[in-house]
LOGUNU-881487 format. One record per residue (C-alpha): y, x, z. Coordinates in steps of 0.2 Angstrom, whole numbers, plus 5000, padded with zeros to 4 digits. Layout:
% LOGUNU-881487
<rec c2="Y" c1="X" c3="Z"/>
...
//
This chain:
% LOGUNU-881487
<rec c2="5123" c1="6724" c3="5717"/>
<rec c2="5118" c1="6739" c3="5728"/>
<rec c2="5112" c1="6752" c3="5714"/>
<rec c2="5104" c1="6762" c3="5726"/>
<rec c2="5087" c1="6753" c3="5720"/>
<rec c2="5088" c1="6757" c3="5704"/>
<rec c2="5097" c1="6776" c3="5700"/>
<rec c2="5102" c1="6790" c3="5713"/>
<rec c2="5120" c1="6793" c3="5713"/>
<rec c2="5124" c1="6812" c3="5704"/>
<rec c2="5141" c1="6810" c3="5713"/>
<rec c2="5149" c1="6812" c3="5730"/>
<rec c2="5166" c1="6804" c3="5738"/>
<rec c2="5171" c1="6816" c3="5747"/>
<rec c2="5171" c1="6812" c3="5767"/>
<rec c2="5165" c1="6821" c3="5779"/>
<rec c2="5147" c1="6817" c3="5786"/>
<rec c2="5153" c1="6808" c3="5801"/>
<rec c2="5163" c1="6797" c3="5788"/>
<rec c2="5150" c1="6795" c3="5777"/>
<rec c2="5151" c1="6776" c3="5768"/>
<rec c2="5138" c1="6761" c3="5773"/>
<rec c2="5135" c1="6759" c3="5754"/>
<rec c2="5135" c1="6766" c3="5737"/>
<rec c2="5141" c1="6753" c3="5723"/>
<rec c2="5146" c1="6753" c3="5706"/>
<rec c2="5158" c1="6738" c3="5704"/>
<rec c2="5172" c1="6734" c3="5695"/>
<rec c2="5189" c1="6728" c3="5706"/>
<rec c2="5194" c1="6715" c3="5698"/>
<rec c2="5187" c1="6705" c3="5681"/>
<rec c2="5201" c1="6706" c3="5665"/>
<rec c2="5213" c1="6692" c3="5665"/>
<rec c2="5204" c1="6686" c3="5649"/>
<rec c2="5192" c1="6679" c3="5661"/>
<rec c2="5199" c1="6680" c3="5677"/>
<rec c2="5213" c1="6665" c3="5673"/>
<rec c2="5200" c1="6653" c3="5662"/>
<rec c2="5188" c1="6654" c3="5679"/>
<rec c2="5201" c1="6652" c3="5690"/>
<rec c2="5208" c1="6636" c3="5681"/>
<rec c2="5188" c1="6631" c3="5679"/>
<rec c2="5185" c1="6630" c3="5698"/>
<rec c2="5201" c1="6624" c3="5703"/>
<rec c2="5197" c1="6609" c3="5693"/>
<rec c2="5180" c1="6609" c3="5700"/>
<rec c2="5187" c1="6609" c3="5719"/>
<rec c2="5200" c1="6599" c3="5717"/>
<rec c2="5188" c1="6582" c3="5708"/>
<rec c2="5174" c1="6588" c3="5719"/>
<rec c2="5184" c1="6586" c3="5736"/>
<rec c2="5193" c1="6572" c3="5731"/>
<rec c2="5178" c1="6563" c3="5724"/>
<rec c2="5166" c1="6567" c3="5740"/>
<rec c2="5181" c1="6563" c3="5754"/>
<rec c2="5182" c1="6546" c3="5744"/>
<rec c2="5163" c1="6545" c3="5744"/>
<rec c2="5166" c1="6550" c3="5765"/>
<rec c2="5176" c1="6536" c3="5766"/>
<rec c2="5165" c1="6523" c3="5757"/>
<rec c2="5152" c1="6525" c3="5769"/>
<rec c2="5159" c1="6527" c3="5785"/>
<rec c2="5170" c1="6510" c3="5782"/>
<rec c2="5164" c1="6498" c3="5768"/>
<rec c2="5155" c1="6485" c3="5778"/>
<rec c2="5141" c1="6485" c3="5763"/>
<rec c2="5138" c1="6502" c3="5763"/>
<rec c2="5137" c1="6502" c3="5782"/>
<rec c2="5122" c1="6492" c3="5783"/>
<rec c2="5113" c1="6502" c3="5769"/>
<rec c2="5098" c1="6511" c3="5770"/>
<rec c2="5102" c1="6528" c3="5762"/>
<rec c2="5119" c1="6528" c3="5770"/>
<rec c2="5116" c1="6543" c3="5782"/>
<rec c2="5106" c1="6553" c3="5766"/>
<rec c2="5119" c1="6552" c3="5756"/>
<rec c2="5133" c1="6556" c3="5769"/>
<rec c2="5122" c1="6572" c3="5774"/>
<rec c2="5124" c1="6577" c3="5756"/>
<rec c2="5141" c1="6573" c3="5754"/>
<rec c2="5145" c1="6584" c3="5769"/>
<rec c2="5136" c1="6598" c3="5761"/>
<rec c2="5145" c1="6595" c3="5744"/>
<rec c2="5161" c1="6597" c3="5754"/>
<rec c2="5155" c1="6615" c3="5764"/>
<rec c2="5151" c1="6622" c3="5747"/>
<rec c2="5164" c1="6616" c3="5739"/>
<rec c2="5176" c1="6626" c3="5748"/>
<rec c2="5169" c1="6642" c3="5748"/>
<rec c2="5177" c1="6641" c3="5731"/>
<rec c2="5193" c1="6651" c3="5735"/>
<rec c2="5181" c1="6665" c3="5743"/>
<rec c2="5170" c1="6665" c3="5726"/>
<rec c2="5185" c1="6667" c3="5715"/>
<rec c2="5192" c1="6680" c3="5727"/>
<rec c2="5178" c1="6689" c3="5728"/>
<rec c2="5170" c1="6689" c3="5711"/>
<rec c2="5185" c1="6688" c3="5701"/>
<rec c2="5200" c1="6695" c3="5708"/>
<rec c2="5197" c1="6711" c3="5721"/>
<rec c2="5181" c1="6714" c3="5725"/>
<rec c2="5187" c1="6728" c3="5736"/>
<rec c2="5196" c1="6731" c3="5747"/>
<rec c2="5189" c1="6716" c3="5757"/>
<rec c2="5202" c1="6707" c3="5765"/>
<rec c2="5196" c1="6692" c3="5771"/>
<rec c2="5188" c1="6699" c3="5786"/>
<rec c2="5170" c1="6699" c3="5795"/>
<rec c2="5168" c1="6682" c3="5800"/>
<rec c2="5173" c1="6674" c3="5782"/>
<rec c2="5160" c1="6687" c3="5776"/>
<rec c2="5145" c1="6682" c3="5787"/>
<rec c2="5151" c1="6661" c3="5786"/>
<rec c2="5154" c1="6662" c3="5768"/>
<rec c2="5132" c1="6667" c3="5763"/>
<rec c2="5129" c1="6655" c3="5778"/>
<rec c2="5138" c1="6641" c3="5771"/>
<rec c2="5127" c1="6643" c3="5753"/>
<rec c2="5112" c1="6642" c3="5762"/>
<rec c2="5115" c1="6630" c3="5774"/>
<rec c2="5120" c1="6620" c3="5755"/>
<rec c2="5103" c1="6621" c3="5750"/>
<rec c2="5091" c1="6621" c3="5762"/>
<rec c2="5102" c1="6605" c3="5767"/>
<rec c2="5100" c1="6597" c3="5751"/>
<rec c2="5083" c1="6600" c3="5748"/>
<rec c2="5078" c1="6594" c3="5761"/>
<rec c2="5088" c1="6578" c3="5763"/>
<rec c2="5082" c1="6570" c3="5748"/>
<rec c2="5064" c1="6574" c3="5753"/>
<rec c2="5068" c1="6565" c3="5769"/>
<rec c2="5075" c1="6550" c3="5758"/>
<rec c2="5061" c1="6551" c3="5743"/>
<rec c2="5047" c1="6550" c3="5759"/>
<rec c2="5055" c1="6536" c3="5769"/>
<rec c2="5056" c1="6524" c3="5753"/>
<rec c2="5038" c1="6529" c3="5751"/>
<rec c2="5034" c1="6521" c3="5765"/>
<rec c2="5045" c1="6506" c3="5764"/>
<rec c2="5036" c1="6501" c3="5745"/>
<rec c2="5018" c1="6506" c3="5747"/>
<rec c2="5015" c1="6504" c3="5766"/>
<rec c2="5024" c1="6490" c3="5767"/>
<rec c2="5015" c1="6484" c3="5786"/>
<rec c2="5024" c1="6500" c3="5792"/>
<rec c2="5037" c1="6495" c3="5805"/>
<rec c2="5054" c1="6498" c3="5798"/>
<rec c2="5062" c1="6497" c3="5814"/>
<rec c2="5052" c1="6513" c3="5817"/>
<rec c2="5057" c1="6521" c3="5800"/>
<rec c2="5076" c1="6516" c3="5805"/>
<rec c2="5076" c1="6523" c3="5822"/>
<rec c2="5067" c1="6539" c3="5816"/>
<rec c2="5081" c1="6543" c3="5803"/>
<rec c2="5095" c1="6550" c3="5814"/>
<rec c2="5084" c1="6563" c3="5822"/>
<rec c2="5075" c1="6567" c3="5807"/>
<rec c2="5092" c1="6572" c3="5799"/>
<rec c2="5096" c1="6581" c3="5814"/>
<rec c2="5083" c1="6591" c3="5813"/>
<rec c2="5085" c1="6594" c3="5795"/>
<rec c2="5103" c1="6600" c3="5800"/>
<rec c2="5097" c1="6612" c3="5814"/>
<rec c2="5083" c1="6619" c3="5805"/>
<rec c2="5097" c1="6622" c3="5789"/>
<rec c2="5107" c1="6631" c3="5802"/>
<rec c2="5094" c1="6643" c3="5809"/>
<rec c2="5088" c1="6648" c3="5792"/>
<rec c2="5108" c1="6655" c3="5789"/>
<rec c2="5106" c1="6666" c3="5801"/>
<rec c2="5095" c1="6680" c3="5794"/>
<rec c2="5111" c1="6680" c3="5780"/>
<rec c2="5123" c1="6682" c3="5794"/>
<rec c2="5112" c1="6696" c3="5800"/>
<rec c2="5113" c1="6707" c3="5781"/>
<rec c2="5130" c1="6701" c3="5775"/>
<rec c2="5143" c1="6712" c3="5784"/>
<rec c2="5159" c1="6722" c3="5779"/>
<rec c2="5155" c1="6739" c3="5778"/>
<rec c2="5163" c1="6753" c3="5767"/>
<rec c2="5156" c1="6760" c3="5752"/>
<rec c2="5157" c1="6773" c3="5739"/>
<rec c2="5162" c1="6764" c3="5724"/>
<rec c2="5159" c1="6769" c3="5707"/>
<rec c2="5171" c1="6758" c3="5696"/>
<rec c2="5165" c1="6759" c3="5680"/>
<rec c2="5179" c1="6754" c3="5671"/>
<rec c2="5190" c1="6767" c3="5678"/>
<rec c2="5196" c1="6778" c3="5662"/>
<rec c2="5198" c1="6793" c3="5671"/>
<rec c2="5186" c1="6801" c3="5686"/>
<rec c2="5198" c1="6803" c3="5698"/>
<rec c2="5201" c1="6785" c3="5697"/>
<rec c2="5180" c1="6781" c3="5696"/>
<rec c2="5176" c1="6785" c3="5713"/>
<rec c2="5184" c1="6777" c3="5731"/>
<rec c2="5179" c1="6772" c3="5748"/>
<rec c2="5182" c1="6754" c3="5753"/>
<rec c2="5178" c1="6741" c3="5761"/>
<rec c2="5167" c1="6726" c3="5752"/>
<rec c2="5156" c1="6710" c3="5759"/>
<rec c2="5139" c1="6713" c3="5753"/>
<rec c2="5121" c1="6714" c3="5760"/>
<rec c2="5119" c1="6732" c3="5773"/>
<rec c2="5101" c1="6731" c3="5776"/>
<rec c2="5093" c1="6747" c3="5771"/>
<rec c2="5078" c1="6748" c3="5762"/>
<rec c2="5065" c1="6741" c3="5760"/>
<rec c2="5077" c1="6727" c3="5767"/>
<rec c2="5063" c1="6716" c3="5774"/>
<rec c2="5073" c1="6702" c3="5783"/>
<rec c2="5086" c1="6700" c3="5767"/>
<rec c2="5070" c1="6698" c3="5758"/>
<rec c2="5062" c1="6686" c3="5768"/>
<rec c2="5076" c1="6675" c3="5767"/>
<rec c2="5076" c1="6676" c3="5749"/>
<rec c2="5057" c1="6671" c3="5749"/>
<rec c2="5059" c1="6657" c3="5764"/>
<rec c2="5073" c1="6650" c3="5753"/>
<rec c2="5064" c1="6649" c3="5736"/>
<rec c2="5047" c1="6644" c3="5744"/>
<rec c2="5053" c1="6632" c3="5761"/>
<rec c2="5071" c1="6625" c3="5754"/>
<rec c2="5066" c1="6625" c3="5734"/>
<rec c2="5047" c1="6625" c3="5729"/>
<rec c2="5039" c1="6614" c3="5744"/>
<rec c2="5053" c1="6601" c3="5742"/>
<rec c2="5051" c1="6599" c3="5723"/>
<rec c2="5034" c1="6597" c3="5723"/>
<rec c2="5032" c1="6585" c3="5737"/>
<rec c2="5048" c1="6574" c3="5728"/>
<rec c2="5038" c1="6575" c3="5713"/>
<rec c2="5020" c1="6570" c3="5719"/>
<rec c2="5031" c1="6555" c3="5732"/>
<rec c2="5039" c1="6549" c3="5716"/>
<rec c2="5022" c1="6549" c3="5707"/>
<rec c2="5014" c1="6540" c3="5720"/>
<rec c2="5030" c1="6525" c3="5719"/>
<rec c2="5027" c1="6524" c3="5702"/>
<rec c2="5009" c1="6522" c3="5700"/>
<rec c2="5009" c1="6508" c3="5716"/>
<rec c2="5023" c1="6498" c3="5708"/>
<rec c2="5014" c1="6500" c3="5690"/>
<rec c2="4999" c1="6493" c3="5698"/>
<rec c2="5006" c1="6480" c3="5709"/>
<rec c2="5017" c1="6473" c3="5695"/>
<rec c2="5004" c1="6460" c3="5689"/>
<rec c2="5001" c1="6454" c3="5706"/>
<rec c2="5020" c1="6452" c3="5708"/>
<rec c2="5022" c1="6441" c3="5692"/>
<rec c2="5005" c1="6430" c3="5698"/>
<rec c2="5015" c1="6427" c3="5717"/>
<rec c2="5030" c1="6421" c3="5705"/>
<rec c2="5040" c1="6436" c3="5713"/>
<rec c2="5044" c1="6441" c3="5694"/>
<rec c2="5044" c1="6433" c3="5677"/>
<rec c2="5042" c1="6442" c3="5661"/>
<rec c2="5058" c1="6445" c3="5654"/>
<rec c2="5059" c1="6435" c3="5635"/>
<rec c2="5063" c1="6452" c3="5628"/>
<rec c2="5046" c1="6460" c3="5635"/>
<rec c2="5056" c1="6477" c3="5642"/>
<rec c2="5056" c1="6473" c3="5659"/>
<rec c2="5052" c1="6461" c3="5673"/>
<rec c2="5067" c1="6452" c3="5680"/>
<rec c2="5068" c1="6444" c3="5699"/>
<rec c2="5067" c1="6425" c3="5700"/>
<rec c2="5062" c1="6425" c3="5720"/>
<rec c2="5072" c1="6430" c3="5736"/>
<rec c2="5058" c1="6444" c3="5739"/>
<rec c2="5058" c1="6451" c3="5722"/>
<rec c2="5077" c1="6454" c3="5727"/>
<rec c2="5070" c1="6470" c3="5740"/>
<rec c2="5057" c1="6476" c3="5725"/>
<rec c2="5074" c1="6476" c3="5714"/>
<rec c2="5086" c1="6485" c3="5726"/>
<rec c2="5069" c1="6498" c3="5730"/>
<rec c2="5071" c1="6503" c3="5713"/>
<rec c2="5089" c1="6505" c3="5712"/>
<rec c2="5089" c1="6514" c3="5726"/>
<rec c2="5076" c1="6526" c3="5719"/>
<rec c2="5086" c1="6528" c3="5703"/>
<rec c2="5100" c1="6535" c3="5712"/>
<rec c2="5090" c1="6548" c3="5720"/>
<rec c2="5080" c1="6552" c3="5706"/>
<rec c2="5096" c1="6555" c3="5699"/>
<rec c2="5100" c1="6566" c3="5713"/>
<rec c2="5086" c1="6576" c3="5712"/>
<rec c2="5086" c1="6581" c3="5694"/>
<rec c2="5104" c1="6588" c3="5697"/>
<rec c2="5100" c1="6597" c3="5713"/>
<rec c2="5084" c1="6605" c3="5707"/>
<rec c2="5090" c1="6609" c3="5690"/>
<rec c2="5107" c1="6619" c3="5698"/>
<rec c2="5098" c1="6627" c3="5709"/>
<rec c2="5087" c1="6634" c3="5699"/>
<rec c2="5095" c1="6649" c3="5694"/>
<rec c2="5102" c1="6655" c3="5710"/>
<rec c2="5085" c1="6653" c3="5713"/>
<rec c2="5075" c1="6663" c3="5700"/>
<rec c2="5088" c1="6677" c3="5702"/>
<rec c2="5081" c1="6679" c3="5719"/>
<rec c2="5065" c1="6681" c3="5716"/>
<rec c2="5069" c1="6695" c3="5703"/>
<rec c2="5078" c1="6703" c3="5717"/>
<rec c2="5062" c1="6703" c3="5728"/>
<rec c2="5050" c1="6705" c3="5715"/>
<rec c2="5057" c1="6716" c3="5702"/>
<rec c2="5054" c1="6735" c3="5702"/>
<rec c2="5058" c1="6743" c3="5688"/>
<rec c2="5075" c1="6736" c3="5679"/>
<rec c2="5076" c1="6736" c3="5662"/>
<rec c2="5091" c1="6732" c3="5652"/>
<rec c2="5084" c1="6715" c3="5646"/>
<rec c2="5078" c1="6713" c3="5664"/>
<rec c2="5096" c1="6718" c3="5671"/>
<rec c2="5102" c1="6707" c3="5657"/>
<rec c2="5094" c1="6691" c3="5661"/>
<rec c2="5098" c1="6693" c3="5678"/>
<rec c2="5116" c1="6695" c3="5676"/>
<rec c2="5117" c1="6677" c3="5667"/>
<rec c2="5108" c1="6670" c3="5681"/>
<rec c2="5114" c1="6677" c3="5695"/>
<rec c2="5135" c1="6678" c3="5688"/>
<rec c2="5137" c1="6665" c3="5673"/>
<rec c2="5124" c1="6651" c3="5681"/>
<rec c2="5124" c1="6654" c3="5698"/>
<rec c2="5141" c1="6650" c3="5704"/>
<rec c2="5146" c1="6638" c3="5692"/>
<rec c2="5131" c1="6627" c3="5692"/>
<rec c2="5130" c1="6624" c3="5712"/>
<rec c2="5149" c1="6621" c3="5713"/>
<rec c2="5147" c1="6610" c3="5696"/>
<rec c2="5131" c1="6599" c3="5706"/>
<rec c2="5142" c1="6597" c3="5724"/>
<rec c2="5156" c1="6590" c3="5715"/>
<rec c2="5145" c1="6578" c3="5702"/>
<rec c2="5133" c1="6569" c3="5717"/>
<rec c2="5150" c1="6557" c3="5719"/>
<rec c2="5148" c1="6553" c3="5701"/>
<rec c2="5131" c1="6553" c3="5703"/>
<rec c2="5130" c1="6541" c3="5714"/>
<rec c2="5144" c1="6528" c3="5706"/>
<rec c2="5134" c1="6529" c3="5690"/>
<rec c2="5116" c1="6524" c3="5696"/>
<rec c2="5122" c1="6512" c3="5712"/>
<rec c2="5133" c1="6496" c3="5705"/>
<rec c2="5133" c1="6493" c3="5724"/>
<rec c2="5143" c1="6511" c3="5728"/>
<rec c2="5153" c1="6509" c3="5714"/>
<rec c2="5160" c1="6494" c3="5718"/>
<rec c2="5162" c1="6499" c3="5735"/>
<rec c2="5171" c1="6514" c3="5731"/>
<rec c2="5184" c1="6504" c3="5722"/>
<rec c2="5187" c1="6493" c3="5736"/>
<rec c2="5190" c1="6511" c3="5745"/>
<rec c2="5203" c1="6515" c3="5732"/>
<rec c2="5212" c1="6499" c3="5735"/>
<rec c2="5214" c1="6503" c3="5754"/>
<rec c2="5219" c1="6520" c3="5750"/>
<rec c2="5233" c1="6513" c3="5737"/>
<rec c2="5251" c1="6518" c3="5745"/>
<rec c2="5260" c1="6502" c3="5751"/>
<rec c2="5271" c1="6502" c3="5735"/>
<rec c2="5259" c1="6501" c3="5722"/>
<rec c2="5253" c1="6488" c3="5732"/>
<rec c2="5266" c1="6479" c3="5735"/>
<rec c2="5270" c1="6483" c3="5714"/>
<rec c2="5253" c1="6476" c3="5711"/>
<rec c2="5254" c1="6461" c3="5721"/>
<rec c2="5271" c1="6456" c3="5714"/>
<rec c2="5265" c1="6458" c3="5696"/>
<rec c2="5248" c1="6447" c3="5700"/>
<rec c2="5261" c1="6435" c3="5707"/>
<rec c2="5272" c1="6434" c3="5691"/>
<rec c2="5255" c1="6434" c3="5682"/>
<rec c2="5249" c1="6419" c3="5690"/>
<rec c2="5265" c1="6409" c3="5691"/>
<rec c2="5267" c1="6412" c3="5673"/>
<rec c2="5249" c1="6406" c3="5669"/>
<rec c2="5253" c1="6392" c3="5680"/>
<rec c2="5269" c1="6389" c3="5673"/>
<rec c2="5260" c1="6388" c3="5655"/>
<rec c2="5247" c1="6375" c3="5661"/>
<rec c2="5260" c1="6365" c3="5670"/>
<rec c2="5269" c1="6364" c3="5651"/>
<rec c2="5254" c1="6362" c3="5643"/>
<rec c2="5250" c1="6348" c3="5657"/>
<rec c2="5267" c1="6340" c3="5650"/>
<rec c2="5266" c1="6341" c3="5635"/>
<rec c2="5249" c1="6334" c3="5631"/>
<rec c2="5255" c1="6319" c3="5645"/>
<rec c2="5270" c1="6317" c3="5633"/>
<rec c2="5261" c1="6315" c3="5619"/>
<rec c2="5250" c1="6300" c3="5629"/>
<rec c2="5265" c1="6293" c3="5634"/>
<rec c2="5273" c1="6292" c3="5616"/>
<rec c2="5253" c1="6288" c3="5609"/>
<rec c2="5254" c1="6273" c3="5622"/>
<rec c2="5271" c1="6268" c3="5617"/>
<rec c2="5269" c1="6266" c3="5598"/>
<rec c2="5253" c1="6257" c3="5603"/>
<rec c2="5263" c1="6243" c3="5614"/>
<rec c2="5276" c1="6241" c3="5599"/>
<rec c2="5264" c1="6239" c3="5585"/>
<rec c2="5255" c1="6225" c3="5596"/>
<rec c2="5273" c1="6216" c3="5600"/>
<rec c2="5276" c1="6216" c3="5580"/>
<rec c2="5257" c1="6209" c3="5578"/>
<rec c2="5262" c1="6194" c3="5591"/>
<rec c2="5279" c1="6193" c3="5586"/>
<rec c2="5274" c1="6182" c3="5569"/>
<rec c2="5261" c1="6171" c3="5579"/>
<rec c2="5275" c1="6167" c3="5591"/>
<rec c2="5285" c1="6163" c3="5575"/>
<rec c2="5272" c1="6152" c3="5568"/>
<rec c2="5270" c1="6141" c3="5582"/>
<rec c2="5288" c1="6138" c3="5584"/>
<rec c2="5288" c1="6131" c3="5566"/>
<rec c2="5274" c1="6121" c3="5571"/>
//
């Protein structure tokens, strides 16, 4: 964080004026392998699930014919398209936070796309699940809407949503540059170690840093507050219209109680729409949560940034945890957990998913597979063929033993009426 807010440096690098540095810092250069290595290993593990589960989740869409004719298809491909940009910023977090702060060696253009990419993430996301939360809005309570018109309006919408995401990263590109900077490392044990000039990835602007601020505040208030509280009021408005259409349903013999009393259960082709609404709305709900509640951090460390004057070491400490031990780790953990998110509340994804995994199988585990189901089913059919045998052997000898016991009855009546 640039101290120049908060203290006045009492200390000089040593450079000439035309050489003076861009920034004044106090950073450490790298974080102790304590926490280094468990951080590393903790998003490795996060990028390596989170990309594998969103490509699948890629594939699924693009090429299972039932997701292909779903409606939220598009919405969730534009969020797991976003999952994927912020996941791999990874390397570049670890790099940067954890490992060599300075000298920054990724250069200018990984600088600038790296603060892009996480906003892009967000404003993105926010944004995409409105669109959704809006458009089943329409499909339940204003049901004479056309839905032709709400499926041809989709593809712009979301490319608009896209555009808009893009321009509002560039104000980061604008502040986030390599420059060099006096350092103060404050864990240096000696000061001829404490002071250097470098070069680090961090915001230039000078005070009072208005366009690094506005784009903190368009953030918070365009990409995080409006968004949640239009979701909130949309899902309201669903769940207060199918509350109060619900009788009306069961009269129509759409629905029929369920014996239990819990819940109404389907027992007409249209009440199969009113069922899949509300899965389709406990996906996203799903989403939404997650979203909103990993963001908020990153969110409220902001707003600190804008808003706070005077730091305190409870106000320093607080926004430490938020913007270093929640941050980071809670957007990276929400991109890699919509996947999941969405196998868990959709039956329908889940099942499509697998059939994914089964075209992705290499050709000798299929061919395994396929040869072991064959000696599975020529066994079972073996062991019914034996059984079939076996109970038609036992008829035969039931049959058998019934045909000699009646030649011995007959036997002495043919006896008798020889004598006779």
């Amino acid at each position: 964080m640039n101290l120049s807010e908060q203290i006045s440096f009492l200390f000089s690098c040593n450079v000439s004026p035309s050489d003076t540095p861009q920034l004044d810092i106090s950073v450490t250069q790298s974080e102790p392998l304590a926490i280094a290595v468990p951080m590393t290993f903790f998003y490795s593990i996060i990028f390596f699930f989170g990309v594998v589960f969103n490509g699948v989740s890629i594939l699924t869409l693009l090429l299972d014919a039932h997701m292909r004719v779903s409606a939220i298809r598009f919405y969730l491909l534009s969020l797991v398209i976003s999952d994927i940009l912020q996941l791999l910023t990874i390397p570049v977090t670890l790099y940067r936070y954890y490992w060599e702060s300075y000298p920054w060696r990724l250069g200018q253009v990984v600088c600038k796309v790296y603060f892009m990419v996480r906003q892009v993430y967000c404003a993105t996301t926010s944004w995409v699940i409105m669109m959704f939360t809006t458009e089943r809005y329409a499909a339940i309570c204003h049901t004479m809407w056309s839905v032709s018109s709400l499926k041809k309006s989709r593809l712009p919408c979301l490319l608009l949503v896209w555009i808009v995401s893009l321009i509002s990263a560039v104000p980061f590109a604008l502040v986030y540059d390599q420059a060099r900077a006096c350092i103060l490392d404050y864990t240096a044990t000696k000061r001829e170690d404490a002071f250097h000039v470098s070069t680090m990835c961090e915001m230039t602007e000078p005070d009072p840093a208005p366009i690094y601020k506005g784009a903190l505040l368009l953030r918070a208030g365009f990409f995080f507050l409006v968004p949640l509280v239009s979701i909130f009021t949309l899902y309201m408005l669903i769940l207060l219209y199918l509350k109060k259409n619900s009788r009306q349903r069961r009269n129509m013999g759409l629905t029929r109680p369920d014996p239990e009393g819990r819940r109404d259960v389907q027992c007409h082709q249209n009440g199969k729409l009113l069922l899949n609404e509300k899965r389709a709305l406990k996906l996203m709900g799903a989403v939404v949560v997650a979203f909103f509640v990993c963001n908020f951090p990153d969110i409220a460390s902001s707003l600190m940034q804008v808003y706070v004057v005077v730091w305190s070491d409870t106000v320093l400490t607080v926004y430490t945890v938020l913007k270093s031990y929640l941050s980071l780790p809670l957007w990276y953990i929400n991109g890699a957990l919509d996947p999941l998110l969405f196998c868990i509340s959709s039956h329908t994804f889940r099942r499509a998913c697998w059939r994914t995994l089964g075209r992705l199988r290499p050709q000798c585990f299929r061919e395994y597979w396929s040869m072991a189901s064959l000696r599975q089913r020529s066994s079972c059919e073996q062991a019914s063929s034996t059984a079939r045998q076996k109970i038609g052997g036992k008829s035969h000898t039931k049959e058998t033993e019934r045909r000699r016991t009646k030649r011995e009855i007959e036997s002495p009546t043919n006896k008798i009426k020889g004598t006779e």
